[in-house]
N, C-alpha and C positions, 0 to 999 in steps of 0.2 A: 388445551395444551397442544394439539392436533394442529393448530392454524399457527401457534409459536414454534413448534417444530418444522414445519413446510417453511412460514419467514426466514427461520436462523438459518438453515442448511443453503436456502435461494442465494441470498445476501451472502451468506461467504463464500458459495461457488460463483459469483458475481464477479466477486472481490478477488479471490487466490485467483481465478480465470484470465481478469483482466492485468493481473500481473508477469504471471504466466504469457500472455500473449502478449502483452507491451515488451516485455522483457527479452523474453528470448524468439519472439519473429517479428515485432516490428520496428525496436531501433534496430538489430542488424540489418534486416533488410534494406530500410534506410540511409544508413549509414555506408552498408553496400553496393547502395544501387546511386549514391547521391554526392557531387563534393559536399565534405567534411561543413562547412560554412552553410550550406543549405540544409542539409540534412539538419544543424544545431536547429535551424528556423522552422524546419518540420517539428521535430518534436518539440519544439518547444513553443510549438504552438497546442500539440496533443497535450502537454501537461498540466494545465490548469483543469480538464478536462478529466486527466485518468485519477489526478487527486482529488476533484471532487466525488468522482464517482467511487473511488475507495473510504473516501470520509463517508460519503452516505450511505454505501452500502455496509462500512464499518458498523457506525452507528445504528444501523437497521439491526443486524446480526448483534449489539451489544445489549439494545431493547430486549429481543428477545432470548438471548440468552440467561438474563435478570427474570426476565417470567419464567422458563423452565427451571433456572436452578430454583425459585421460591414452589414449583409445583414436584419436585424430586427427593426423594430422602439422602441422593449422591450428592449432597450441599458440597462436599471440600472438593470433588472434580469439576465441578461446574463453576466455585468460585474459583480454581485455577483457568476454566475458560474462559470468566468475565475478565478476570485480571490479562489475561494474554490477549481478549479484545482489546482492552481500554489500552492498554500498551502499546499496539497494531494500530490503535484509533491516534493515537498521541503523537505517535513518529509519522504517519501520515499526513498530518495537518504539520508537523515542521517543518518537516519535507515541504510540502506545497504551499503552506502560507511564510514561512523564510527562508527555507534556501532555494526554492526555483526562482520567488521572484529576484533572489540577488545574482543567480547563476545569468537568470534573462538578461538583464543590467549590465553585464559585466559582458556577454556573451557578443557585441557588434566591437567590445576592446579588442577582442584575442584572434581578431582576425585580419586587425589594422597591420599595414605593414613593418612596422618596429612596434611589437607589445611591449609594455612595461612586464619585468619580470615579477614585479609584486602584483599586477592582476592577474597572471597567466598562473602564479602560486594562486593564489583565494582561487580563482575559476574552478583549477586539480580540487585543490582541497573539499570545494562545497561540494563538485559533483564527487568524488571519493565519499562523502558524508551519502552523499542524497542515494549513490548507490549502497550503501551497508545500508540503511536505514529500510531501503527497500529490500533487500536479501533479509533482514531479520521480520522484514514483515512478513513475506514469504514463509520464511521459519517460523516463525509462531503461527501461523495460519495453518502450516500441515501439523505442527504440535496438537492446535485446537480440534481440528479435526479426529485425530485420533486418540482427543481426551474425550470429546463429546461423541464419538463413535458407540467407544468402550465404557462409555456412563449414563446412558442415555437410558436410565431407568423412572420409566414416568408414571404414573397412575392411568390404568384404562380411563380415557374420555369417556 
């Protein structure tokens, strides 16, 4: 349980880190330091990239959170952990496998000199999605942490 312990905690400070730092220093910065048009082609070149690395490091931390809860007599905290991975795991692959690539697609439209208003709506609307979807992953990720903080009752190795 020792080496499922050390996996789950890596894997989701991996995970909440890479959110954390994509979020709040590197598209501001970005976005700060860059026109609006290039800056969309910088990140948007990092995100097929920060979502895979959330889906695998997701999926890392969902493994073994399924080995600790089955090594714990805290079964109903730990299945609230699995459940707030696989949630965190779910919205992350939507995010990354449909709505970036539609955001991508859409993203050389809204910068043409007369945009359609009904692309420039879908564009708002997916990245509004793409950003909730990544704030609640956020949120369940500090949730998880401080279910599996305070439950982390294992049998001596």
């Amino acid at each position: 349980m020792g080496v499922a312990k050390a996996v789950f905690w890596l894997a989701l400070v991996v995970w909440l880190g890479e959110i954390v730092f994509f979020s709040f220093i590197v598209a501001p910065s970005v976005f700060g330091a860059l026109p609006q048009e290039i800056a969309g082609q910088v990140v948007g070149v990092i995100f097929p990239r920060y979502y895979g690395v959330g889906t695998v490091a997701g999926a890392i931390a969902l493994v073994a959170a399924l080995m600790l809860r089955s090594g714990t007599s805290a079964t109903r905290p730990w299945s609230a952990v699995v459940l707030m991975l696989a949630l965190m795991v779910a919205a992350t692959l939507y995010a990354g496998r449909v709505i970036q690539p539609r955001t991508q697609a859409l993203r050389p439209q809204i910068h043409e000199a007369t945009v359609d208003p009904a692309v420039r709506a879908e564009f708002d609307r997916l990245h509004r999605l793409a950003v909730q979807l990544n704030g609640a992953v956020l949120l369940l990720g500090i949730a998880t942490v401080c279910v599996a903080a305070t439950s982390l009752r294992l049998p001596r190795s």
